[in-house]
C-alpha positions, -999 to 999 in steps of 0.1 A, spaced: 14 173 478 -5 148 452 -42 147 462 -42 174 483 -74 202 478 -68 235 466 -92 255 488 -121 279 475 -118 249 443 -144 225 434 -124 193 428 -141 190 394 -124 220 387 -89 207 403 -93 169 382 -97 184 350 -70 215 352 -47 195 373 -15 208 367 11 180 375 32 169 350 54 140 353 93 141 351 112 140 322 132 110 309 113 84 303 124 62 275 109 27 264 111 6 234 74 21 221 73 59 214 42 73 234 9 80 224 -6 108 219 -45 114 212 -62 148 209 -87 170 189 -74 201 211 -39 215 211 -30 239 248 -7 268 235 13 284 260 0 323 250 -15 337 226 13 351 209 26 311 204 -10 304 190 -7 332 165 27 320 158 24 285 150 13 276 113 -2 238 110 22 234 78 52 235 102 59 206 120 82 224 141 52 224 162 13 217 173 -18 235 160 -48 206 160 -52 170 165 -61 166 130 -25 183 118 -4 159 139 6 149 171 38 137 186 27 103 177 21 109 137 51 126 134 75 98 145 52 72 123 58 97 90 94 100 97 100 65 104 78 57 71 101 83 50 130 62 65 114 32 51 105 44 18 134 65 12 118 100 15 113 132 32 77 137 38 44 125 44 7 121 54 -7 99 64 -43 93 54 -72 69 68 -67 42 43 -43 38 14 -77 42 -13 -80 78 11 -46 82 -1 -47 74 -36 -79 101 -38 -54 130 -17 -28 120 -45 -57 128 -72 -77 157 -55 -42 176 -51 -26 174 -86 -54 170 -108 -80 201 -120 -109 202 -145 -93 192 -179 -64 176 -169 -60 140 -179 -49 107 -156 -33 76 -170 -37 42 -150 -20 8 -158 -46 -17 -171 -40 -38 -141 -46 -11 -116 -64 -17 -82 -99 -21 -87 -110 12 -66 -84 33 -81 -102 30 -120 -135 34 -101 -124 67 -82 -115 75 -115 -142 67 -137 -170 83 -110 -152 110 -89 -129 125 -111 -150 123 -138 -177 145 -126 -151 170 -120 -139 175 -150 -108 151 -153 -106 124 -177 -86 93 -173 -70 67 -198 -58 30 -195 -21 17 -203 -7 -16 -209 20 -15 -182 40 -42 -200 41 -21 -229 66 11 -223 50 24 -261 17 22 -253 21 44 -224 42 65 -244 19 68 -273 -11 81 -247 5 109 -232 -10 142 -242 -7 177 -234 -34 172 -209 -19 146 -191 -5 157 -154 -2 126 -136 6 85 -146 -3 60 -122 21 30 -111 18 -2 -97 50 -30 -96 34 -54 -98 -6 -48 -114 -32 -62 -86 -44 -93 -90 -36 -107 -122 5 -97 -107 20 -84 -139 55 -66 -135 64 -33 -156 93 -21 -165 91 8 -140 124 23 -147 113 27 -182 79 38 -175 95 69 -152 117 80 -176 88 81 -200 68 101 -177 105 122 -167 107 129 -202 73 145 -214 75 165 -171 46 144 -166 42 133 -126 37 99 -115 28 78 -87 34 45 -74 10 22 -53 44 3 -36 17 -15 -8 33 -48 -25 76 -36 -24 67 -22 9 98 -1 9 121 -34 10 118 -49 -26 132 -19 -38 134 14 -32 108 39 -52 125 71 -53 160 60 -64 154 30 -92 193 24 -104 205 36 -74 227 64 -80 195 92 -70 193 100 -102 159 81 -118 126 75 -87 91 81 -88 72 115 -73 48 99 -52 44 67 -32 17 57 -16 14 27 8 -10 10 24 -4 6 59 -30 -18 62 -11 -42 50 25 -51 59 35 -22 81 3 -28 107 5 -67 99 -18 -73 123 -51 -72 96 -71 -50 121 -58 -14 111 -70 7 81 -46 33 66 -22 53 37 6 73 34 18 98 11 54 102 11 74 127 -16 109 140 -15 100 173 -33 87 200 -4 69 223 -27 51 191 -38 44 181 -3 29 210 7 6 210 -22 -5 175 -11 -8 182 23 -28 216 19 -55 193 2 -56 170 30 -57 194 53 -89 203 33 -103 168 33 -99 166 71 -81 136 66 -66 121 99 -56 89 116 -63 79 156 -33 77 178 -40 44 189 -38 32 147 -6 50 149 8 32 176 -4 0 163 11 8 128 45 18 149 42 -16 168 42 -34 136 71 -13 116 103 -27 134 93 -65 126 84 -59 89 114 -73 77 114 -105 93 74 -107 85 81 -98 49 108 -122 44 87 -151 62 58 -146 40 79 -141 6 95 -175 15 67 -194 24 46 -181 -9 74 -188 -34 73 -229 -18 37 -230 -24 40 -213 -55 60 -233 -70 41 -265 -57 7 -254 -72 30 -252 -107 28 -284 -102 -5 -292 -99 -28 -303 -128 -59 -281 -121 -34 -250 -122 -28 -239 -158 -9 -208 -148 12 -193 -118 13 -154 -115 43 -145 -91 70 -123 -102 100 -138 -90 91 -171 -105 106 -178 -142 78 -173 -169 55 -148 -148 45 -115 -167 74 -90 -161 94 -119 -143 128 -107 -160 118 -68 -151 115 -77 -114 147 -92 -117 165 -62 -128 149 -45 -104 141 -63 -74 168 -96 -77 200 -76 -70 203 -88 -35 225 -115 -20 227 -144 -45 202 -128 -68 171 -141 -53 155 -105 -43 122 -94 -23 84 -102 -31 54 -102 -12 36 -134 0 9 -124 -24 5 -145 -61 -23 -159 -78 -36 -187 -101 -54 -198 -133 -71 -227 -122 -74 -247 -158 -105 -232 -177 -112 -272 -182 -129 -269 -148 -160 -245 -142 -164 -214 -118 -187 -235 -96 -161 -257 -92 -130 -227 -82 -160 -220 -57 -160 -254 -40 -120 -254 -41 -116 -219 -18 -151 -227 5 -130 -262 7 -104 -246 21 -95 -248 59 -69 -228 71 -71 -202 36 -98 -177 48 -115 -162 27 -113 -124 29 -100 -92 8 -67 -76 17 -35 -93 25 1 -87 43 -19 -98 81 -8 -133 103 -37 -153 85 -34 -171 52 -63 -157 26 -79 -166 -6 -102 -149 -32 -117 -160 -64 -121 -135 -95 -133 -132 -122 -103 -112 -142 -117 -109 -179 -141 -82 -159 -114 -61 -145 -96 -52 -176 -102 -32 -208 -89 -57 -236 -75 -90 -239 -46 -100 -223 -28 -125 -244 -2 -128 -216 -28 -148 -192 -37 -180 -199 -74 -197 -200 -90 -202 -166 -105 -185 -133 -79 -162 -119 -73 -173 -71 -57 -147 -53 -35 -162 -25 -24 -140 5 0 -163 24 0 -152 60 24 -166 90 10 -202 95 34 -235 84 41 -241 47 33 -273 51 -2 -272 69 -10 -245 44 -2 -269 14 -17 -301 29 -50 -272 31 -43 -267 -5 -38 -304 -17 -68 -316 3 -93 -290 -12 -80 -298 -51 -85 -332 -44 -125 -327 -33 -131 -300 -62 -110 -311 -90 -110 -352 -86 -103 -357 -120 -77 -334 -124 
């Protein structure tokens, strides 16, 4: 009987070796969650057994746990592969990505446009082991071409570039890479597995990308309180290489991030499509706008790449596609940085904070002409806003909006 005492043992012995477990069967919309450093085998013939590259079973917290592996499998569902690992953040990912495939004298190749802490892990980590890197112009299929050397083991991705929102020609880019056996990886944070789908580009399985990585932090958790990555491949051989170096890292994620992650993952879609629809309305107002002098959004006419995330992207019912609630803007260069400044602090309901794909809308000024390698004839004049539109109403975010111009641009 529950409670009762085992005689002859101290009941701090009996509390932490209790030996109840409770009855099968339980089912419930959440999968359970599971936290431990510490795995209990059976025997020691089971422990000798198990190997933590087999997910057929447990070795060590840090290798898994009931909870992980339903998050990776649901994620491979998501993304259309057949493996992953997850990592603490999706930077922690990008650097598994790099620390697995890349040796001393190997070369990297990164978009232009790539995020910010990619080209610094890059230009500082990699560097001082041996591994060189290069920028590409990712609206330029040639360029990329024309850089590819025999050292060259890995291209880097991003649909579209971060910030300034730029979108390749990725099906030309991977048959590029496909046709020199060069390896790439995508940074899909922004298609979130619904714009399109990374590892099968026309559709037919027959043209996709090697590795995609995702942020978790952003539209999967959609809570903005969760920090991690995921590396997810559909070739086993180059899973296991990836996962033996995180393994080595000790790279790992907490159960209750898992869960929250989990929580988030069967909503996405509606989320996704709420804050694509409310950023495209207020996109297309701030067009409209005197102080704006350009609009960066891929799915609006004229944007960088506009017509490659079309074809790509716009195939759905009546053509309109997928995109993230994530654009910026050239406020006119006729008005000075102090002056962008006093537009976001103006701002009410915009917060301002880094990240984006949470509840709460977000805004960030930058200065863009410092993030890139060469000119870039394709952006107008101006200081470059990053908008993150969250889940609040279009129209209280654009009276926000309309208000602020109005204090920091009067005679706009």
């Amino acid at each position: 009987m529950a409670g009762m005492r085992t005689p002859g043992t101290d009941l701090a012995t009996r509390i932490v070796q209790h030996d109840y477990v409770p009855p099968a069967g339980f089912a419930a919309p959440q999968p359970g969650v599971y936290k431990a450093s510490t795995v209990i085998f059976p025997n020691v013939a089971a422990m000798r057994a198990r190997d933590w590259r087999d997910r057929s079973g447990y070795t060590y917290g840090l290798h898994g746990t009931p909870t992980t592996f339903t998050l990776e499998e649901r994620l491979c569902t998501l993304e259309g592969g057949l493996q992953c690992v997850l990592a603490p953040s999706g930077l922690a990912a990008i650097a598994n990505v790099a620390l697995a495939l890349l040796k001393p004298g190997d070369e990297l190749l990164l978009p232009d446009n790539v995020y910010g802490p990619s080209k610094d892990l890059a230009h500082d980590e990699l560097a001082r082991l041996g591994i060189s890197h290069g920028l590409y112009d990712p609206l330029e299929p040639a360029d990329l071409a024309a850089r590819i050397t025999p050292a060259t083991r890995l291209v880097w991705l991003e649909a579209p570039g971060s910030v300034s929102m730029e979108f390749p020609d990725l099906r030309e880019l991977v048959r590029i890479c496909r046709a020199r056996a060069v390896r790439t990886a995508l940074d899909n944070t922004w298609g979130a597995g619904l714009a399109f789908a990374p590892f099968d580009l026309l559709g037919d399985g027959s043209l996709g990308v090697d590795i995609c990585v995702h942020a978790l932090t952003k539209y999967p958790s959609g809570g903005g309180d969760v920090l991690m990555g995921s590396v997810i491949t559909r070739d086993a051989a180059l899973h296991t290489q990836i996962r033996r170096t995180h393994m080595r890292l000790g790279l790992g994620v907490a159960g209750n991030d898992a869960e929250a992650v989990l929580r988030g993952l069967p909503s996405l879609g509606l989320r996704y499509r709420a804050h694509d629809a409310a950023a495209r309305s207020l996109a297309l107002w701030l067009q409209q706008q005197p102080a704006v002098a350009q609009v960066l959004h891929p799915a609006l006419a004229g944007s960088p790449g506009h017509t490659h995330w079309q074809a790509l992207c716009g195939a759905g019912p009546g053509g309109q596609g997928l995109a993230a609630g994530l654009f910026s803007v050239l406020i006119d260069a006729r008005h000075s940085a102090q002056q962008v400044d006093a537009f976001c602090d103006g701002l009410r309901l915009f917060k301002l904070g880094y990240s984006w794909g949470g509840p709460m809308s977000l805004v960030v000024p930058y200065h863009i002409a410092s993030m890139r390698s060469r000119c870039v004839a394709h952006l107008k004049q101006g200081t470059l806003v990053r908008f993150s539109i969250g889940l609040e109403a279009v129209q209280d975010l654009q009276q926000d909006l309309q208000q602020a111009m109005e204090r920091a641009f009067p005679a706009a």
